[in-house]
C-alpha beads as a LAMMPS data file, in Angstrom:
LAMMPS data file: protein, C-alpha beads

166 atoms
165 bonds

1 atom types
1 bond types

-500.0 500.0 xlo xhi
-500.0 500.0 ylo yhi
-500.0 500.0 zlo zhi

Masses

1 110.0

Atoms # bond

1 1 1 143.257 -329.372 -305.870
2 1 1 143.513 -330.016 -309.685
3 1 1 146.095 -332.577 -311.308
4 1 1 147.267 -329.376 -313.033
5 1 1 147.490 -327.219 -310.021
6 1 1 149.624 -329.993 -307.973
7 1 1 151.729 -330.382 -311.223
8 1 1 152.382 -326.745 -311.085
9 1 1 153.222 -326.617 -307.110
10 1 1 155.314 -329.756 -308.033
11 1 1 157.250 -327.849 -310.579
12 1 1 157.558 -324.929 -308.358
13 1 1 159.051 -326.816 -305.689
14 1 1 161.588 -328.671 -307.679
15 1 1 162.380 -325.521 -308.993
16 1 1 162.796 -323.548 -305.409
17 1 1 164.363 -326.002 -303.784
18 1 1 166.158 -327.833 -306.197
19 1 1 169.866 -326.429 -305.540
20 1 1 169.558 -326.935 -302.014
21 1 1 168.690 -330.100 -301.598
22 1 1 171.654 -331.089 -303.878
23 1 1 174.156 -329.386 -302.465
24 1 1 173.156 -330.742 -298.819
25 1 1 173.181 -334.237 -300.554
26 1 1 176.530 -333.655 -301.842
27 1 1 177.548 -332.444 -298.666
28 1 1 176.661 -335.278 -297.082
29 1 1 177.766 -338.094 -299.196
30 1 1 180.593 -336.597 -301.022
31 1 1 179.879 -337.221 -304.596
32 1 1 176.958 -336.563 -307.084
33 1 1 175.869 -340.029 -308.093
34 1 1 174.764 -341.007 -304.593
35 1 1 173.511 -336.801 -303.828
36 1 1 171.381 -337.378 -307.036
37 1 1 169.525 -340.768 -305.682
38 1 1 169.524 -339.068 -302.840
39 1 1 168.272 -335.985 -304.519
40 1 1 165.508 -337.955 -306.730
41 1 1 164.558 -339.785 -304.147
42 1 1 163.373 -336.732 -301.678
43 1 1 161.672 -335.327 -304.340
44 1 1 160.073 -338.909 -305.061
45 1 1 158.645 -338.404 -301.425
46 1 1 157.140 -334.785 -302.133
47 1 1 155.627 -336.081 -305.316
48 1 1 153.836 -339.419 -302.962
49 1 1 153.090 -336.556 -300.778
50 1 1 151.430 -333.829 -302.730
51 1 1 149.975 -332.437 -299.261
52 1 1 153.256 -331.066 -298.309
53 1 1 152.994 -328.949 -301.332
54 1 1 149.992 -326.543 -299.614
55 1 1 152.366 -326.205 -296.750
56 1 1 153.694 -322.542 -296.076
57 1 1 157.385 -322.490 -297.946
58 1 1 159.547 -322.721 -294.723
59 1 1 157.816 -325.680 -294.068
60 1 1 157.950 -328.076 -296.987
61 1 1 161.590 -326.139 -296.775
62 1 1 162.768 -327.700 -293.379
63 1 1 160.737 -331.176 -294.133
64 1 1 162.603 -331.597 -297.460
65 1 1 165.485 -331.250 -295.692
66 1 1 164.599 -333.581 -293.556
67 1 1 163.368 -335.929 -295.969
68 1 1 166.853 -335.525 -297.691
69 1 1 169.136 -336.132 -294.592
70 1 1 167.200 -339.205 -294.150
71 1 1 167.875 -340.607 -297.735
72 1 1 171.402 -339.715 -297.217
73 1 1 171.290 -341.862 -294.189
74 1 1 169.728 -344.934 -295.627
75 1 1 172.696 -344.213 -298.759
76 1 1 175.114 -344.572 -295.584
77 1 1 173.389 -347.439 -294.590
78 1 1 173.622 -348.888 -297.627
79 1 1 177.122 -348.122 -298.893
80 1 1 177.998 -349.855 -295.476
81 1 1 176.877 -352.643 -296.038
82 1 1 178.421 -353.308 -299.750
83 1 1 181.769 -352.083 -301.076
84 1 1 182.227 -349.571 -302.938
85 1 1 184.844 -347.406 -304.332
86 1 1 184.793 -343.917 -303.439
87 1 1 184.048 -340.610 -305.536
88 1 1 185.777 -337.747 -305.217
89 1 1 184.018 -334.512 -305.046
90 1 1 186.246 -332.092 -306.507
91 1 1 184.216 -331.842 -310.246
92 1 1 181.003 -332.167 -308.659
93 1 1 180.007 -328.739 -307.921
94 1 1 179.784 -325.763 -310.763
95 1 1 180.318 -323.101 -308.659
96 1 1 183.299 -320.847 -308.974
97 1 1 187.091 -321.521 -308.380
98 1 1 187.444 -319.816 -304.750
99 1 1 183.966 -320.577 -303.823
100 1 1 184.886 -324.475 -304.852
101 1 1 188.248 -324.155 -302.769
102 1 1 186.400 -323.398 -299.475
103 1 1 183.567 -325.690 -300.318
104 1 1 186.853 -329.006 -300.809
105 1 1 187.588 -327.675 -297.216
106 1 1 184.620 -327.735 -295.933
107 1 1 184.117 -331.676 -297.518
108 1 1 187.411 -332.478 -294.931
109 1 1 185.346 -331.474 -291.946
110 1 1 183.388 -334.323 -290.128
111 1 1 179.835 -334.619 -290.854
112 1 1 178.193 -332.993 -288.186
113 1 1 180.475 -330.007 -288.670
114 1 1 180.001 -329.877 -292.602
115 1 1 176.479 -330.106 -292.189
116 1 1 175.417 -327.116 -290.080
117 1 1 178.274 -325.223 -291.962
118 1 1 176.979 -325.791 -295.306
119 1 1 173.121 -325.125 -293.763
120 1 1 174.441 -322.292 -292.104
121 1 1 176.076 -320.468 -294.802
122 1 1 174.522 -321.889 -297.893
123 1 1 171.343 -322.416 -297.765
124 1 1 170.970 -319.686 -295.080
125 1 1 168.833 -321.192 -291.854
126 1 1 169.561 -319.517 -288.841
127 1 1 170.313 -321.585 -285.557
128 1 1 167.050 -322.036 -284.382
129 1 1 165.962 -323.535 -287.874
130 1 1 168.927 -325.610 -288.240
131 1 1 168.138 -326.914 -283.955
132 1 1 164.914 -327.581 -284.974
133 1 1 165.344 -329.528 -288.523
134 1 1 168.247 -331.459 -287.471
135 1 1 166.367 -331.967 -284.089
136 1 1 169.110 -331.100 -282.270
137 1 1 169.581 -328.102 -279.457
138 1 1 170.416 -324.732 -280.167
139 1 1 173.894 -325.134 -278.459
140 1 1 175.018 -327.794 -279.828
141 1 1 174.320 -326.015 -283.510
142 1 1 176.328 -323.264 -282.198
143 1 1 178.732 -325.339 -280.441
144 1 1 179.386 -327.063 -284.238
145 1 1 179.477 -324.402 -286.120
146 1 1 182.347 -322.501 -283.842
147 1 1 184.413 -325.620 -283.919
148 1 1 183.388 -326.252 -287.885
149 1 1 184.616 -322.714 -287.945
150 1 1 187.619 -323.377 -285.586
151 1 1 188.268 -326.308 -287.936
152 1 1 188.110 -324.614 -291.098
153 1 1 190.111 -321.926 -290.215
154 1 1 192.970 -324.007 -288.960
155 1 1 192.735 -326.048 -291.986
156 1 1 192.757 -323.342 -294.204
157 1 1 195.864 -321.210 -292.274
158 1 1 197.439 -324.504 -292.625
159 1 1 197.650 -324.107 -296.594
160 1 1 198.311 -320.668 -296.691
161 1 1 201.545 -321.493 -294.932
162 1 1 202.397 -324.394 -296.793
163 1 1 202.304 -322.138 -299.888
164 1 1 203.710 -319.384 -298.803
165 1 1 207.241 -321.995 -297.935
166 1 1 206.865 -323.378 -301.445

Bonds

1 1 1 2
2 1 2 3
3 1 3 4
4 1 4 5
5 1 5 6
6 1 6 7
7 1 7 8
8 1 8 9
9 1 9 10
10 1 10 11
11 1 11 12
12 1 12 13
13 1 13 14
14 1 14 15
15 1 15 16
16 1 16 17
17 1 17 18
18 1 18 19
19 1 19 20
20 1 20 21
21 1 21 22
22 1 22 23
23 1 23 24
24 1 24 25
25 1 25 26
26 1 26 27
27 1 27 28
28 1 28 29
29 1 29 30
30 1 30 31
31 1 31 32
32 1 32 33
33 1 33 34
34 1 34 35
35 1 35 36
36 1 36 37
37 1 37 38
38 1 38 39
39 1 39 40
40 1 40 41
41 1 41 42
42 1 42 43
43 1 43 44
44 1 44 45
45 1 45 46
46 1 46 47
47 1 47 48
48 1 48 49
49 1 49 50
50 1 50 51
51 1 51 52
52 1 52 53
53 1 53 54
54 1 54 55
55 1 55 56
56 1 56 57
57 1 57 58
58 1 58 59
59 1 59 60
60 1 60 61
61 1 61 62
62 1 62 63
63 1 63 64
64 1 64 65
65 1 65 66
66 1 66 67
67 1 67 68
68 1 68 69
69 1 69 70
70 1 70 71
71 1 71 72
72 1 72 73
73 1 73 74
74 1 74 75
75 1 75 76
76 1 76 77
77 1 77 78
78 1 78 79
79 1 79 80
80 1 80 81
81 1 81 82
82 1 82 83
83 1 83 84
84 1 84 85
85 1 85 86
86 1 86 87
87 1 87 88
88 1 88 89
89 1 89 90
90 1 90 91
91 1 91 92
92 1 92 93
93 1 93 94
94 1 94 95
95 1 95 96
96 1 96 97
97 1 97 98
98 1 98 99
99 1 99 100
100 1 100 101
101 1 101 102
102 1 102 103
103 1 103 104
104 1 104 105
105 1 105 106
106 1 106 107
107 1 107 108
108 1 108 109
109 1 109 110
110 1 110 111
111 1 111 112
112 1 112 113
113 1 113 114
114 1 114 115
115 1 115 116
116 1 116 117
117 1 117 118
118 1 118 119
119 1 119 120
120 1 120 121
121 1 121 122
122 1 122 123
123 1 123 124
124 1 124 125
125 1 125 126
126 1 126 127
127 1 127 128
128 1 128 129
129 1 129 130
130 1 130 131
131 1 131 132
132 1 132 133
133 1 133 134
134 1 134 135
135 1 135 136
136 1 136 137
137 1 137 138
138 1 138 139
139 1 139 140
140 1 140 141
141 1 141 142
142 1 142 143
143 1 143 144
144 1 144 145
145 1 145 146
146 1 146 147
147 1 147 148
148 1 148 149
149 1 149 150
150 1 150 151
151 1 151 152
152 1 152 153
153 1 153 154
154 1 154 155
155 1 155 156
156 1 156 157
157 1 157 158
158 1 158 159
159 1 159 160
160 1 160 161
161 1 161 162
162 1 162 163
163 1 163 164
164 1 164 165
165 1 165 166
């Protein structure tokens, strides 16, 4: 493969994939500075790797994915071991109003909950995918995303009350 051919796949990638990977980052961390090391730093990877980018789709897919939950890890890692002030993640997304409201709620969940949630519904894996790129079993991706559900739903019945009283 050319220089100019891997550019292009590179480009291409970035471009598919590019979304995704940042909103699991954010979803992870909680705020775009450490999503976009995160972010730059998965990509970073690909670009070290340029086999991955012969792969069929799904696969580069599930192993950027992978790639990415790892750097969010080691950002975990890190952050834990210095102090640091934390971002909120309320003007960190440009998606719309409503869309932004469920996606704050979804940011109160615990990680393993917000995780398959936001894989589940917004970048669109199914359980199987999500069991096999968070290497996890298929019951306990359904058994998280009933209770992120369960969660969210709670949460969110929770405020319509409140402002229904006020």
């Amino acid at each position: 493969m050319t220089e100019i051919e891997t550019k292009q796949l590179f480009e291409k990638a970035v471009e598919e994939y590019s979304d995704m990977i940042t909103g699991l980052c954010l979803v992870r961390l909680g705020n775009r500075h450490d999503a976009e090391d995160c972010y730059q730093n998965t990509f970073l990877k690909l670009f070290k790797n340029k086999e991955m980018l012969t792969e069929e789709p799904e696969y580069l897919k599930s192993w950027l994915i992978r790639v990415a939950i790892n750097e969010c890890k080691n950002r975990f890692r890190f952050l834990s071991r210095h102090k640091t002030e934390p971002l909120t993640f309320a003007d960190d997304c440009s998606i719309e109003m409503e869309d932004r409201t469920l996606l704050d709620t979804v940011m109160t969940l615990p990680e393993k909950y917000r995780e398959v949630i936001y894989l589940f519904y917004y970048a669109g894996y199914s359980v199987l995918e999500l069991a096999s790129i968070l290497d996890s079993k298929e019951n306990t991706i359904k058994s998280r995303l009933k209770r992120g559900r369960e969660m969210l739903k709670e949460i969110l019945t929770d405020k319509e009350e409140k402002e229904v009283i006020i």
